[in-house]
KOLMI-350507 format. One line per 5 residues: number of its first residue (from 0); their letters; for each residue x, y, z of N, C-alpha, C. Coordinates in steps of 0.02 Angstrom, whole numbers, plus 50000, padded with zeros to 5 digits. Atoms other than C-alpha are relative to their C-alpha. Layout:
BEGIN
NUM = A = X Y Z X Y Z X Y Z  ...
This chain:
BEGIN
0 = XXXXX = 50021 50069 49986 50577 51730 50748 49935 50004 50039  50054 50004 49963 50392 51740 50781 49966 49919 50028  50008 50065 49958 50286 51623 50876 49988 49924 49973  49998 50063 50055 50243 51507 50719 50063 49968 49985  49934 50022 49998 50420 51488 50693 50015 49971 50071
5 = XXXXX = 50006 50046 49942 50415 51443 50874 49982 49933 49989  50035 50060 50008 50305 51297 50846 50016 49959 49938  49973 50035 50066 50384 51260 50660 50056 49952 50035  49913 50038 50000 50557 51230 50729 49998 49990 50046  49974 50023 49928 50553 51191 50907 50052 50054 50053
10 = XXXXX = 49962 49965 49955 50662 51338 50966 49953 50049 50004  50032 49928 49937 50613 51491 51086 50035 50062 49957  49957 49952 50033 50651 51662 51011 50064 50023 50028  49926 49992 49969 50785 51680 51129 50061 49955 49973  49945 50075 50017 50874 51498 51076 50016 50027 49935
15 = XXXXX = 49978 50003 50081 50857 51560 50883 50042 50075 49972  49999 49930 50018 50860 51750 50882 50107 50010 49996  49949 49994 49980 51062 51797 50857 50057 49939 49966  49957 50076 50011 51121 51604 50792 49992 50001 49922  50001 49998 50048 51152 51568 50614 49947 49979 49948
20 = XXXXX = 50065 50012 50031 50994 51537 50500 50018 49912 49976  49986 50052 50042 51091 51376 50420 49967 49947 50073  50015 50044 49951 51029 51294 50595 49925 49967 49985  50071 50024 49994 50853 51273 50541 50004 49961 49934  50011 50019 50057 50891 51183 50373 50034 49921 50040
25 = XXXXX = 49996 50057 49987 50915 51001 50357 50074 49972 49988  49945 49999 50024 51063 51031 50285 50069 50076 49996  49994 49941 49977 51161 51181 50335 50034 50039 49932  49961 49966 50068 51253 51185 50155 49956 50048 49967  50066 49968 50028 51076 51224 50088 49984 50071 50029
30 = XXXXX = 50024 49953 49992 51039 51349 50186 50051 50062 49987  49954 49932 50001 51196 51457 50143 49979 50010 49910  50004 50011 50063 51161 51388 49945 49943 50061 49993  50062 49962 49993 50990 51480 49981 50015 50072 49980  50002 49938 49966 51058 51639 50065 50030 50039 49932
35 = XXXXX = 49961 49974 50048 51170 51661 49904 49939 49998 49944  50068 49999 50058 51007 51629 49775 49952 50061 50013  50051 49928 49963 50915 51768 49874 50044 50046 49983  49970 49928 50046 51051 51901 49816 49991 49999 49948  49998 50013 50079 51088 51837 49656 49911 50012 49974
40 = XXXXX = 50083 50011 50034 50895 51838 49619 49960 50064 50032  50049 49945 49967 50830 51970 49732 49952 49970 50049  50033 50038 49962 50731 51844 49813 49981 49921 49972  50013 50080 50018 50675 51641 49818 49956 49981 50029  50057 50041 49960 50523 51545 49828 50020 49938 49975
45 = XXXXX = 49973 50073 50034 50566 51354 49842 49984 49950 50071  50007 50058 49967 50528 51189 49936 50071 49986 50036  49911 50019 49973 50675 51165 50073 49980 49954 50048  50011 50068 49936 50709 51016 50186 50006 50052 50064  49969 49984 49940 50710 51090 50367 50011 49966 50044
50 = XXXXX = 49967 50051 49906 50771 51013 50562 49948 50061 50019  50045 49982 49946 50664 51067 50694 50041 49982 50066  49945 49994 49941 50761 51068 50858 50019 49943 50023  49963 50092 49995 50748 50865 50890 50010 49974 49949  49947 50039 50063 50832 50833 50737 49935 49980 49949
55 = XXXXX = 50032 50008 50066 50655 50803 50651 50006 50011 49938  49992 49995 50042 50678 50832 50463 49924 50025 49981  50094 49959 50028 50491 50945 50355 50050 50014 49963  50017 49947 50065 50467 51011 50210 49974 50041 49998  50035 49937 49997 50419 51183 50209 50014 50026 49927
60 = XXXXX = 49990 49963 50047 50385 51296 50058 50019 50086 50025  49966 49946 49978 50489 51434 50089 50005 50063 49972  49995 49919 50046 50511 51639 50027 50025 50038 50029  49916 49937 49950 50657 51734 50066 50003 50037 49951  49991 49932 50017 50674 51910 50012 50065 50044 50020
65 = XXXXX = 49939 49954 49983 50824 52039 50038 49933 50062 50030  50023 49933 49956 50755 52164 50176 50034 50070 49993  49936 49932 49999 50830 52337 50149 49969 50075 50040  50026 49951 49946 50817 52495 50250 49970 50062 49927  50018 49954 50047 50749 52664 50156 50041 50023 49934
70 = XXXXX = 49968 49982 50039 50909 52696 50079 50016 49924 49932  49962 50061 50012 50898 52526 50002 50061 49960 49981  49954 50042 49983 51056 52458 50085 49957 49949 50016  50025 50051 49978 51023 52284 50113 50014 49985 50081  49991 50024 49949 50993 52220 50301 50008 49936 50022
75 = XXXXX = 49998 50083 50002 50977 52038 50280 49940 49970 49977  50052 50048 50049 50856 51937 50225 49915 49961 50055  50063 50004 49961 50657 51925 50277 49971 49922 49972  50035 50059 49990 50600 51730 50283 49947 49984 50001  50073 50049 49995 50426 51640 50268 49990 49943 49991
80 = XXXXX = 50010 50068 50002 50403 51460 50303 49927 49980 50021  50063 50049 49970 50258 51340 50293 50010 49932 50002  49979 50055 49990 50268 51172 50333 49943 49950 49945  50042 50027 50047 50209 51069 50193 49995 49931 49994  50014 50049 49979 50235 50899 50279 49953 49956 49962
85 = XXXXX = 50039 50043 50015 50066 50829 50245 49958 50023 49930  50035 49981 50066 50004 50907 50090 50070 49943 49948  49934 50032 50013 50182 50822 50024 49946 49924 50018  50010 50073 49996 50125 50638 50096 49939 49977 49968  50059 49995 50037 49949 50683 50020 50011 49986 49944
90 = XXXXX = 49999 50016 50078 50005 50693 49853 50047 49925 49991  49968 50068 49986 50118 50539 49883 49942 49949 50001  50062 50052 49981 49960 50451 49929 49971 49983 49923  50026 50009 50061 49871 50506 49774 50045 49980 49949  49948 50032 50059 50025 50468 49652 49972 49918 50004
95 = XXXXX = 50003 50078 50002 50016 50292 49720 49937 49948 49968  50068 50052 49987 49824 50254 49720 50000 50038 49912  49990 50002 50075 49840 50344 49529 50029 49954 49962  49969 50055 50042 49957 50212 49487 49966 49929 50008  50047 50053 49978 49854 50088 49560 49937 49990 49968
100 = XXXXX = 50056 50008 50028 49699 50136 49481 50010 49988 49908  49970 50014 50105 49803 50132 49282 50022 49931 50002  49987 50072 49995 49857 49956 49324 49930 49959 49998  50056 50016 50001 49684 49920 49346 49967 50028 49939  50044 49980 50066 49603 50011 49200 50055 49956 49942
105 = XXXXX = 49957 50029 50060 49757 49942 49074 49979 49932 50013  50015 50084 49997 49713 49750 49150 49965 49984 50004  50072 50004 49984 49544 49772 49160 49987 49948 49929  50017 50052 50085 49460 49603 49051 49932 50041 49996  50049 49958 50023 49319 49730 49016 50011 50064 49984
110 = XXXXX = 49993 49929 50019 49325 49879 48901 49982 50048 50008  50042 49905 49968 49319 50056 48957 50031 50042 49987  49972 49923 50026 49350 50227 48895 49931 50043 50013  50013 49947 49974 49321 50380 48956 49989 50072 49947  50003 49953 50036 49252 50508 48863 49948 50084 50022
115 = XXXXX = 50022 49920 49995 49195 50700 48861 49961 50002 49966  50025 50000 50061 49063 50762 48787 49980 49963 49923  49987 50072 50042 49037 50599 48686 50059 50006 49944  49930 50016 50029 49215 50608 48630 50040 49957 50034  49973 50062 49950 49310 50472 48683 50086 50038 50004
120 = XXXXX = 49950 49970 49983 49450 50545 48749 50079 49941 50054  49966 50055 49960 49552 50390 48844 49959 49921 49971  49986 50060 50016 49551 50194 48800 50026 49955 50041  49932 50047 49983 49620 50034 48885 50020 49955 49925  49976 50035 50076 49686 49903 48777 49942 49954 49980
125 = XXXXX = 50050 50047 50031 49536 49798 48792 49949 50020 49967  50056 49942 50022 49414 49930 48742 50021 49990 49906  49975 49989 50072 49528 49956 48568 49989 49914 49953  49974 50072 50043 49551 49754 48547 49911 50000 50003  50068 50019 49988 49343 49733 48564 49980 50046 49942
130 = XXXXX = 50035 49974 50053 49309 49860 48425 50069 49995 49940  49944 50030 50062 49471 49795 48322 50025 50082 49987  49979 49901 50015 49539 49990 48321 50086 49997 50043  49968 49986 49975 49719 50036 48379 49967 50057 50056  50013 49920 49954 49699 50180 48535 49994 50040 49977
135 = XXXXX = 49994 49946 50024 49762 50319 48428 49942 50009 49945  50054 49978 50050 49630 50298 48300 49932 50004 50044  50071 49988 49954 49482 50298 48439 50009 50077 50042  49979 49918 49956 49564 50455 48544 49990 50058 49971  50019 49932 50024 49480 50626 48498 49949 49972 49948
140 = XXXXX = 50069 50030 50027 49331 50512 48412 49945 50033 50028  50074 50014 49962 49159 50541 48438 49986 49931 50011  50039 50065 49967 49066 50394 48519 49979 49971 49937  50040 50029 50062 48977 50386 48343 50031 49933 49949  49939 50037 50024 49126 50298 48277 49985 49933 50020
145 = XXXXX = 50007 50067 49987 49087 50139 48366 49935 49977 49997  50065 50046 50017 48905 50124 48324 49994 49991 49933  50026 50026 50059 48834 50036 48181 49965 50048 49942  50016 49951 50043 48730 50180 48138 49984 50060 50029  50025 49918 49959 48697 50371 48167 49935 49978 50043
150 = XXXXX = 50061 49998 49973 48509 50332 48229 50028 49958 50053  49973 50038 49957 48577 50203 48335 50050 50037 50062  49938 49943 49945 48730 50328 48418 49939 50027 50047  50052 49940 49958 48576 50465 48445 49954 49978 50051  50029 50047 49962 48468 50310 48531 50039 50009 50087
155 = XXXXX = 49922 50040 49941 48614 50268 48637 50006 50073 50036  49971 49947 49998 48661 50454 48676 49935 50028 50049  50053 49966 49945 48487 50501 48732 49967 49975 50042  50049 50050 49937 48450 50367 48850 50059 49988 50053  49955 49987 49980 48618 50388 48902 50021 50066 50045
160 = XXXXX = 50017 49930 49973 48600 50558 48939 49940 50036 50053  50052 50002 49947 48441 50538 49050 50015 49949 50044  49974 50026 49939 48520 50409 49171 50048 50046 50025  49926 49977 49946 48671 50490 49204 49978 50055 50017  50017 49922 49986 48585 50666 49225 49971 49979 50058
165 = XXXXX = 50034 50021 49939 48485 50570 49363 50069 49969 50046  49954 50047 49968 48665 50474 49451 50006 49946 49991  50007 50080 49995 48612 50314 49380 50062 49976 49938  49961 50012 50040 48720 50190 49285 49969 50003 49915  50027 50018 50065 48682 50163 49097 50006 49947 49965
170 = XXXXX = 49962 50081 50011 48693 49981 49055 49935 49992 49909  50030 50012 50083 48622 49933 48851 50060 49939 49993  49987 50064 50052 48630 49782 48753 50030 50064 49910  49980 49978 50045 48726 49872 48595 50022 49980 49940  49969 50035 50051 48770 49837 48404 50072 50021 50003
């Protein structure tokens, strides 16, 4: 029980050293569920709820191994925790503001798709209803597809291609 584990869980190496490992889980079933996945497997890397000594509740990504001496008899089992707390509420964050920003592109009253390499690679619905096209027939298109004519695309494409290479927007009157 080094000093990070100090500061993970709230106990002193004296309070932890000697006491049963199931004390640092959130759930003490888990941590025996664990201890038995680490034989059976040889070892486990996995996301576990832990307690911290005032009953706080973390998420740590965890990696437990079977320790064994030279003769490899097994001695018990070597532990690594990180506390993955806020990388966890991070992606929580971004899930949300992702769902937030597809609510907004699907209800958007102006059409927009996203494309690669002038392949249009994404659609909303207003984008598809404005060039009279289902989604699936615009998705993995070239851009060319929605102009009137080749010379016209290549117009569009290379004046297109010198704003945005500078940061600027690209705004055209288009057939």
């Amino acid at each position: 029980f080094n000093p990070a584990a100090e500061r993970a869980f709230g106990y002193t190496r004296e309070e932890a050293v000697g006491r049963p490992a199931n004390m640092l889980y959130a759930d003490p079933e888990s941590g025996e569920a664990i201890r038995r996945l680490v034989f059976e497997r040889q070892g486990v890397v996995s996301e576990v709820e832990n307690r911290r000594k005032n009953g706080e509740v973390f998420t740590s990504l965890m990696s437990a191994a079977i320790l064994r001496d030279a003769d490899g008899k097994a001695l018990g089992i070597l532990g690594t925790s990180i506390d993955v707390t806020d990388r966890k509420r991070a992606e929580a964050k971004m899930r949300d503001a992702s769902a937030e920003l597809e609510v907004l592109f699907e209800n958007a009253v102006t059409g927009i798709a996203f494309t690669k390499e002038r392949t249009i690679e994404r659609v909303n619905r207003r984008f598809a209803e404005l060039f009279g096209y289902g989604r699936d027939e615009l998705v993995g298109e070239s851009l060319e597809r929605i102009h009137t004519a080749r010379q016209d695309h290549e117009k569009y494409m290379r004046e297109a291609d010198a704003q945005l290479a500078q940061g600027r927007v690209y705004q055209a009157d288009v057939q």
